[in-house]
C-alpha positions as CSV (number, residue, x, y, z in Angstrom):
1,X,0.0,0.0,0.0
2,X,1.0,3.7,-0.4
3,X,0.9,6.5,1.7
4,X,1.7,9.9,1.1
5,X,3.5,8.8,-1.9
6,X,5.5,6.3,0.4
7,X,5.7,2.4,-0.5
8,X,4.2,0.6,2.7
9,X,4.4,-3.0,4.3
10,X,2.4,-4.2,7.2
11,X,4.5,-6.2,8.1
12,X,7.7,-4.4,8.6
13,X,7.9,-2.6,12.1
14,X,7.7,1.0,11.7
15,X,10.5,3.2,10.3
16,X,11.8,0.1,8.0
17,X,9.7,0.6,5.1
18,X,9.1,4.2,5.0
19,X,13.2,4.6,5.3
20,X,13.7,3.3,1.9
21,X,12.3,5.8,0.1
22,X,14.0,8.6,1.7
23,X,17.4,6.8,1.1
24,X,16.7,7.1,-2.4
25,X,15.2,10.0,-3.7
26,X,16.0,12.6,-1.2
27,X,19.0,11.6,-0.1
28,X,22.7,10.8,-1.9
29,X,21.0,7.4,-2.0
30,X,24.7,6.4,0.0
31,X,24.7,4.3,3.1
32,X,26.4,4.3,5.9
33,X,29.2,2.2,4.8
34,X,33.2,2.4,4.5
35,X,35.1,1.8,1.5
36,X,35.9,-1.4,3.6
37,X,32.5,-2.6,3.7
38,X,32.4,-1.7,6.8
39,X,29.0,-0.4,8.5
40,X,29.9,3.4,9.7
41,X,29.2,4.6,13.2
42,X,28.6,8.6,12.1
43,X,27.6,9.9,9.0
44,X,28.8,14.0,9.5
45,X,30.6,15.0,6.8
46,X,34.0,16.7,6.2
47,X,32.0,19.6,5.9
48,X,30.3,19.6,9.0
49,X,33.8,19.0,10.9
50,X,35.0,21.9,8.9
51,X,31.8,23.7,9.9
52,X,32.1,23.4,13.5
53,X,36.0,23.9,13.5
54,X,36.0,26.8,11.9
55,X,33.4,28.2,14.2
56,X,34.8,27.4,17.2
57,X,38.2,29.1,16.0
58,X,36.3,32.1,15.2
59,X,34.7,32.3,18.6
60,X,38.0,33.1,20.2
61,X,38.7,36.6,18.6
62,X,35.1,37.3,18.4
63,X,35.2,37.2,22.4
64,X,38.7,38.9,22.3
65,X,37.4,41.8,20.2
66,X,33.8,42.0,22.5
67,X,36.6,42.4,25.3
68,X,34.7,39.4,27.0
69,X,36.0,36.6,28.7
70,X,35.5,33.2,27.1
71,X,32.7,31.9,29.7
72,X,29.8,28.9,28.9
73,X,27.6,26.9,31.2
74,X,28.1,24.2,29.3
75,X,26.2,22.3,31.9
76,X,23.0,24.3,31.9
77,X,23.1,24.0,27.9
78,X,23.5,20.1,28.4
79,X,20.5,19.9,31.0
80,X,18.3,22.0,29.2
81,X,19.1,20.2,25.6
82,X,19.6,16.2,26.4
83,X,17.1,16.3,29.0
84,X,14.3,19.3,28.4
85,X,14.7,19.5,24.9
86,X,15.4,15.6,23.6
87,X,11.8,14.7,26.4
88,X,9.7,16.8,24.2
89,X,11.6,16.4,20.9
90,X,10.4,12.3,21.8
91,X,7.3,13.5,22.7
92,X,6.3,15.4,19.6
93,X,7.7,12.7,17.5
94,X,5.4,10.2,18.5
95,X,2.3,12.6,18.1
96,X,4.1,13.4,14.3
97,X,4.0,9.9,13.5
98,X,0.6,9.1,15.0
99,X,-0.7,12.2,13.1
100,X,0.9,11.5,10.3
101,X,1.0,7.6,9.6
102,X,-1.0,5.0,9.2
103,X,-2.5,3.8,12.2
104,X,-1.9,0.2,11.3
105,X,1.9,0.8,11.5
106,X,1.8,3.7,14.8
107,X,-1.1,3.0,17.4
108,X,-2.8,0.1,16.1
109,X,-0.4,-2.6,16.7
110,X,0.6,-1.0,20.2
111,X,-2.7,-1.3,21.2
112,X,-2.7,-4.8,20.3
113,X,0.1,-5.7,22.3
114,X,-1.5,-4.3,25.3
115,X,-4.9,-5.9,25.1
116,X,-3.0,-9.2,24.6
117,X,-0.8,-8.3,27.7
118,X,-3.2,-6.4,30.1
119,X,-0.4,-6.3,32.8
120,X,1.1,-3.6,30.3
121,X,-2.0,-0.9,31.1
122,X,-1.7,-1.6,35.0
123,X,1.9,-0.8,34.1
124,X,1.2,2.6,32.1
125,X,-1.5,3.5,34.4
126,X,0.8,3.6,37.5
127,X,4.0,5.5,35.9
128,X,1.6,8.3,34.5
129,X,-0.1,8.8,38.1
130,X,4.1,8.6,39.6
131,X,5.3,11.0,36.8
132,X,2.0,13.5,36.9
133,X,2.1,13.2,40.6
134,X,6.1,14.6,40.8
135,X,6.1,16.6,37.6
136,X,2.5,17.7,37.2
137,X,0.3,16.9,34.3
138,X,1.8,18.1,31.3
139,X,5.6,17.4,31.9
140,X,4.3,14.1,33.7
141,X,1.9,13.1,31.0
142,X,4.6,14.1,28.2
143,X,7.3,11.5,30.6
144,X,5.1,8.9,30.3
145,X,4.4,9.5,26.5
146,X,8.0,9.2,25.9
147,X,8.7,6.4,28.2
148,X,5.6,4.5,26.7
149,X,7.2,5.4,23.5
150,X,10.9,4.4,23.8
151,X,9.3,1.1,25.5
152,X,7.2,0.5,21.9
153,X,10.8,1.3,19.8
154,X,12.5,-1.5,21.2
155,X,9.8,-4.2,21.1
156,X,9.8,-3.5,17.3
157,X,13.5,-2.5,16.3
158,X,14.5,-5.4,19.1
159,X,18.5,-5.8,17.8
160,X,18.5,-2.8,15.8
161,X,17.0,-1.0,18.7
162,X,21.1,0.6,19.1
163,X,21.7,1.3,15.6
164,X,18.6,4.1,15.7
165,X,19.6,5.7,19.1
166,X,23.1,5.9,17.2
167,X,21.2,7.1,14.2
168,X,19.5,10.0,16.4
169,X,22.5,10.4,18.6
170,X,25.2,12.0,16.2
171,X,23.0,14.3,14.2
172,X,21.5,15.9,18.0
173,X,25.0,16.0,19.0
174,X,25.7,17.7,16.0
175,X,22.7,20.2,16.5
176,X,24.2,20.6,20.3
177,X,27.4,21.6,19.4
178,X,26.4,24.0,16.6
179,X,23.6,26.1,19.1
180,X,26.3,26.4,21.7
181,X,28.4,28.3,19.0
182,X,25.3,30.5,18.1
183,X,24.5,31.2,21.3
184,X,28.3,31.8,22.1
185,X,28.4,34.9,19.1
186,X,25.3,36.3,20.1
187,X,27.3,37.1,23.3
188,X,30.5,38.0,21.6
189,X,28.3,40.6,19.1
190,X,26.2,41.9,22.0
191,X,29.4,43.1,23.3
192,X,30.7,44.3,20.1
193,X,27.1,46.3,19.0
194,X,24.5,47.5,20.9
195,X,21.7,44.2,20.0
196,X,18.9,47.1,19.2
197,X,20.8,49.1,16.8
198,X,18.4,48.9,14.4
199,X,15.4,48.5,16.3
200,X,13.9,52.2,15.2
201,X,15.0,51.2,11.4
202,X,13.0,47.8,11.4
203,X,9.9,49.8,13.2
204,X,9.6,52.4,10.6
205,X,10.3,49.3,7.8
206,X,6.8,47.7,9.3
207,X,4.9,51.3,8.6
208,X,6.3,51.2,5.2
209,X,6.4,48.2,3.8
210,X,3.1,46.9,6.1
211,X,1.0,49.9,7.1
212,X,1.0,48.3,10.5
213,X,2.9,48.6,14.2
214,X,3.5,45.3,16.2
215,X,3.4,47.1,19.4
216,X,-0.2,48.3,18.8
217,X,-1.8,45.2,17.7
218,X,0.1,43.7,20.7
219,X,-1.1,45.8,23.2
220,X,-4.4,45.9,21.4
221,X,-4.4,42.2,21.9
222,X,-3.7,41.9,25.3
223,X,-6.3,44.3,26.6
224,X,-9.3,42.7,24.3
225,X,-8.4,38.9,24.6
226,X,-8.6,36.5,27.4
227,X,-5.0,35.8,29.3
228,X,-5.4,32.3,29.0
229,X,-5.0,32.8,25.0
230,X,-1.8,34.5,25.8
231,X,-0.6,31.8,28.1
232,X,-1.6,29.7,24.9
233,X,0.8,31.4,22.5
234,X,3.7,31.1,24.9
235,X,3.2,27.5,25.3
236,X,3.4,27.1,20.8
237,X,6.1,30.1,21.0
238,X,8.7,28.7,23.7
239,X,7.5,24.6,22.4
240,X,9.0,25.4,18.9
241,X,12.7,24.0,19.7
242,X,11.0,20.4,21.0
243,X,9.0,20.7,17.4
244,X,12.3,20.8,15.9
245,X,13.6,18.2,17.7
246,X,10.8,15.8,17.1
247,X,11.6,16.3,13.4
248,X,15.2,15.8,13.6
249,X,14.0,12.2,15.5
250,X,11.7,11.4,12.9
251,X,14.2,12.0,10.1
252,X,16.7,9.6,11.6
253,X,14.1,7.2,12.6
254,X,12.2,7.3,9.0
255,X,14.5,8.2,7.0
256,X,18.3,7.8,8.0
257,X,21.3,9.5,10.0
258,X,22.2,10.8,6.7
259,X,19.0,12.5,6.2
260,X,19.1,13.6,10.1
261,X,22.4,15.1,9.3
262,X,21.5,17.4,6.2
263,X,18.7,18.4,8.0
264,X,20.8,19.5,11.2
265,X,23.3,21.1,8.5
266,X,20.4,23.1,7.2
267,X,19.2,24.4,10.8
268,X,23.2,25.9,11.5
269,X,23.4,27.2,7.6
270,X,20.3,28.9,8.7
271,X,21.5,30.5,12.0
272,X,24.9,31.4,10.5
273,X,23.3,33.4,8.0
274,X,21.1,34.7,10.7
275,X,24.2,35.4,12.6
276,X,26.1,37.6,9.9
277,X,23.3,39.5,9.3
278,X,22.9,40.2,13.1
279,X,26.8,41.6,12.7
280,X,25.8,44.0,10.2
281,X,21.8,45.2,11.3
282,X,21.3,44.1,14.9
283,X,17.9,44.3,16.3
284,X,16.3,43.2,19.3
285,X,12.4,42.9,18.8
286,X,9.5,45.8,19.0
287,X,9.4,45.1,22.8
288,X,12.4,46.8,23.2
289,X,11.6,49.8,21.9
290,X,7.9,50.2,23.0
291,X,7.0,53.1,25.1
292,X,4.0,51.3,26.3
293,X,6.0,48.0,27.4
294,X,6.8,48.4,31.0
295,X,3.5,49.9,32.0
296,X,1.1,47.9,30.5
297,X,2.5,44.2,29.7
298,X,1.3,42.1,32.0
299,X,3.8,40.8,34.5
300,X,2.0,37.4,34.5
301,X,3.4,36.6,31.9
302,X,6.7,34.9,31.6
303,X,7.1,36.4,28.9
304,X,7.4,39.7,30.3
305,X,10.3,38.8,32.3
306,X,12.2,37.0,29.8
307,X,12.0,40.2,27.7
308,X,13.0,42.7,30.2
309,X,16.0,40.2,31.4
310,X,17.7,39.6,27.6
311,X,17.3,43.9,27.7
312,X,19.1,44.2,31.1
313,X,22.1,41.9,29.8
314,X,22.3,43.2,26.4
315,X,22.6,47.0,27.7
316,X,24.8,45.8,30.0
317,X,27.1,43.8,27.8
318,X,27.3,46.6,25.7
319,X,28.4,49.2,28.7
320,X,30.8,46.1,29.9
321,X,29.2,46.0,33.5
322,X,30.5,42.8,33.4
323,X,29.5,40.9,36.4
324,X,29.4,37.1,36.6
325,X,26.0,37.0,35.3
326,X,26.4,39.0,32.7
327,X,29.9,37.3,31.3
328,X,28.6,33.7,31.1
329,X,26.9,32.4,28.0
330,X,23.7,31.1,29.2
331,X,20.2,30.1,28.1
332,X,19.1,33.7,27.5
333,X,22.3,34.6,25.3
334,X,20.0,34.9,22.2
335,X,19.8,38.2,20.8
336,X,18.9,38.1,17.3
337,X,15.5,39.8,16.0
338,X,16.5,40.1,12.2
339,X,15.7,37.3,10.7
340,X,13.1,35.6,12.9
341,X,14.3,31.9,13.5
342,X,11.3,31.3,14.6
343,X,9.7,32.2,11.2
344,X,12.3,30.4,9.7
345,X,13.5,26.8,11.3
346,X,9.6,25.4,10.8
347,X,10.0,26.1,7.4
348,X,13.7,23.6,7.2
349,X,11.5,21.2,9.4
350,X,8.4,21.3,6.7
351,X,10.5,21.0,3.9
352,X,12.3,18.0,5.2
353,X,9.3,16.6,6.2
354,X,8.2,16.4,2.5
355,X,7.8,12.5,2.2
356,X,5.7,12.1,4.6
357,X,3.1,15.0,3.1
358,X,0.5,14.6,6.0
359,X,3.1,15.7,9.0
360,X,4.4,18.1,6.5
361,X,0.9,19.5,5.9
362,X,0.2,19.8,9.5
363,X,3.3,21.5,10.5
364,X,2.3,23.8,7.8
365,X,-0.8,24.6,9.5
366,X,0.3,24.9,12.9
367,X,3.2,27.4,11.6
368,X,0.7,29.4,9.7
369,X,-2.6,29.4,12.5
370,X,-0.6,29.3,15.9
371,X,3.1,30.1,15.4
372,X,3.0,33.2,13.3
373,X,0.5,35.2,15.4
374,X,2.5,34.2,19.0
375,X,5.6,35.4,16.9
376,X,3.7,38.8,16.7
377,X,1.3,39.1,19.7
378,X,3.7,38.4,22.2
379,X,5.8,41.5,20.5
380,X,9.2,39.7,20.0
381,X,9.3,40.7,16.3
382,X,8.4,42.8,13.8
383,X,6.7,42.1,10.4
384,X,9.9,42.4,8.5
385,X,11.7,39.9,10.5
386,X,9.3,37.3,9.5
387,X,9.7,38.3,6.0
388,X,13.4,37.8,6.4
389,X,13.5,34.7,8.4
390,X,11.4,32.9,5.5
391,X,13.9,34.7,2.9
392,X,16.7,32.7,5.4
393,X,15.1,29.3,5.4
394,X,14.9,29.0,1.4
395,X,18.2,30.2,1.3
396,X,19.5,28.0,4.0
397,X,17.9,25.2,1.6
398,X,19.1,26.2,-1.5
399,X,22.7,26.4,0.3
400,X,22.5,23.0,2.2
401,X,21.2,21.3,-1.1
402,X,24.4,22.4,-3.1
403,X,26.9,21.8,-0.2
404,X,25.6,18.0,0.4
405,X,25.4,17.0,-3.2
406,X,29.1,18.4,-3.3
407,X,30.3,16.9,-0.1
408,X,28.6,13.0,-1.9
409,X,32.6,12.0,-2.5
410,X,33.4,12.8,1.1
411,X,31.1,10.0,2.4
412,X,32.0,7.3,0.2
């Protein structure tokens, strides 16, 4: 049977049959294999060595010439990523493929099992009261998901159950290693340029180009809609980086590290280019220049908060009150308003989602119903941003298409 333009068996466990046609016509059509013969652990390329390398050699004189010293919590960026991030990246790739795929090949068989094995639901039942009752429902219910999930992966995969946590393994340590660098230079420019340079350019831009203001219809929002809705939008705003990794778990898991791999590679071509542009027009987000902001945004919301704490370091990275708050990369060490990466990494994620056209259509719809209007509601950019971060995702495409199918050589 077909689906989605995907050849399908029954009876293969999931992710063996739909992975053969993503080897072929969206890939190299190259497998993970050494001249040898040999099966290959990791599929990165000499490009995306060179790629991380060469950033990491630039980070150096970047901090030298922000006069900062060269400070990460590496350990609150491997907390928040390999536990927060990969529990709801799991999480959203199981409702991806349940959305997405045939039921007979997702739920249908796991429900099976269980009704032949009832012991299974007394099981399931008892870890989601545990992980609600210690994490509350919606981290607790998502826990349970992905333990109920990882559970299902190795009844089906059984001996190949290693070979896909390999498969996801190298391209999320690949994403890892490439965010920390992007957060890194956001610090190092912050202390080069003021991050809201620009902000009064990219405000008038919105008038022009738009005939609108993004701190009106904000603030128009927020006094005429219910503050539930708002705490809505931040929950599809701030769950965009688990989307992404659900996608980069699917890809791996569907399709194959290779595929993971270009897909990571297009993410970090993205926020490079996002990154040089930041050099030349930094720009923080129409919060920051609001005269309306401090008196009238609800302190409720987290939002609020997180907006008035990336102002307070990037003012004072820019005076150098360097305190040891203020010198360490953390979490909040992301600066960049223009382009809008959170116009433009759904758009990698859809496009790479393209064999499978249902969870591609979906994310499509959720980008264009929920995602757009938090982007602007919750004022963290203006019109033109999301113009430019879609301009950034094709281009990101266009580049990552031309460097894999001239890397191919490297990986034989």
């Amino acid at each position: 049977m077909t689906w989605g333009g995907i050849v399908i068996n029954p009876e293969l466990p999931l992710g063996q049959s739909e992975k053969l046609d993503v080897d072929v016509r969206l890939d190299t059509g190259r497998d993970r294999r050494c001249p040898n013969g040999k099966h290959r652990l990791c599929s990165l390329t000499r490009f995306d060595y060179a790629f991380i390398g060469i950033l990491l050699l630039l980070l150096f004189p970047a901090f030298r010439l922000a006069r900062l010293p060269f400070r990460i919590d590496l350990v609150g960026f491997a907390g928040a990523y390999w536990i927060g991030t990969a529990a709801a990246g799991a999480f959203f790739a199981i409702v991806f493929a349940i959305i997405g795929l045939p039921l007979e090949q997702t739920l249908m068989p796991c429900l099976s099992r269980y009704g032949e094995k009832k012991g299974r639901i007394v099981i399931a039942l008892v870890l989601a009261a545990w992980m609600v009752y210690l994490l509350g429902l919606r981290l607790g219910l998502m826990i349970t998901v992905d333990a109920l999930g990882v559970a299902e992966l190795m009844e089906r995969r059984k001996k190949a159950f290693e070979s896909a946590l390999i498969d996801i393994f190298f391209p999320a340590l690949y994403l890892f290693c490439g965010v920390i660098m992007v957060y890194a230079f956001n610090h190092a420019i912050a202390g080069i340029r003021f991050a809201g340079t620009y902000d009064v350019v990219f405000d008038h831009l919105d008038r022009l180009l738009f005939h609108v203001n993004v701190s009106n219809i904000a603030h128009w929002s927020l006094s005429h809609l219910p503050r539930w809705f708002y705490t809505f939008l931040e929950l599809v705003y701030y769950g965009l980086f688990g989307r992404v990794a659900g996608i980069l778990v699917l890809t791996a898991l569907l399709g194959n590290q290779q595929y993971a791999v270009k897909y990571v590679r297009s993410l970090l071509i993205c926020y490079s280019i996002a990154l040089v542009v930041f050099i030349v027009w930094p720009a923080k987000g129409p919060y920051s220049i609001c005269p309306l902001h401090l008196s009238s945004y609800p302190r409720s919301l987290p939002t609020f908060w997180m907006q008035e704490l990336l102002l307070a370091k990037v003012r004072m990275l820019w005076a150098h009150h360097l305190t040891p708050d203020v010198t360490l990369v953390s979490l909040v060490d992301y600066y960049i308003g223009f382009p809008s990466m959170h116009a433009a990494l759904p758009i990698i994620a859809i496009w790479f989602c393209r064999p499978w056209k249902i969870i591609a259509l979906f994310l499509l719809v959720l980008y264009v119903t929920l995602l757009l209007p938090s982007i602007i509601l919750l004022e963290w950019h203006y019109m033109v941003d999301v113009l430019g971060g879609v301009v950034t995702a094709f281009l990101a495409i266009w580049l990552t298409e031309r460097i894999s199918k001239a890397s191919a050589q490297d990986d034989l």
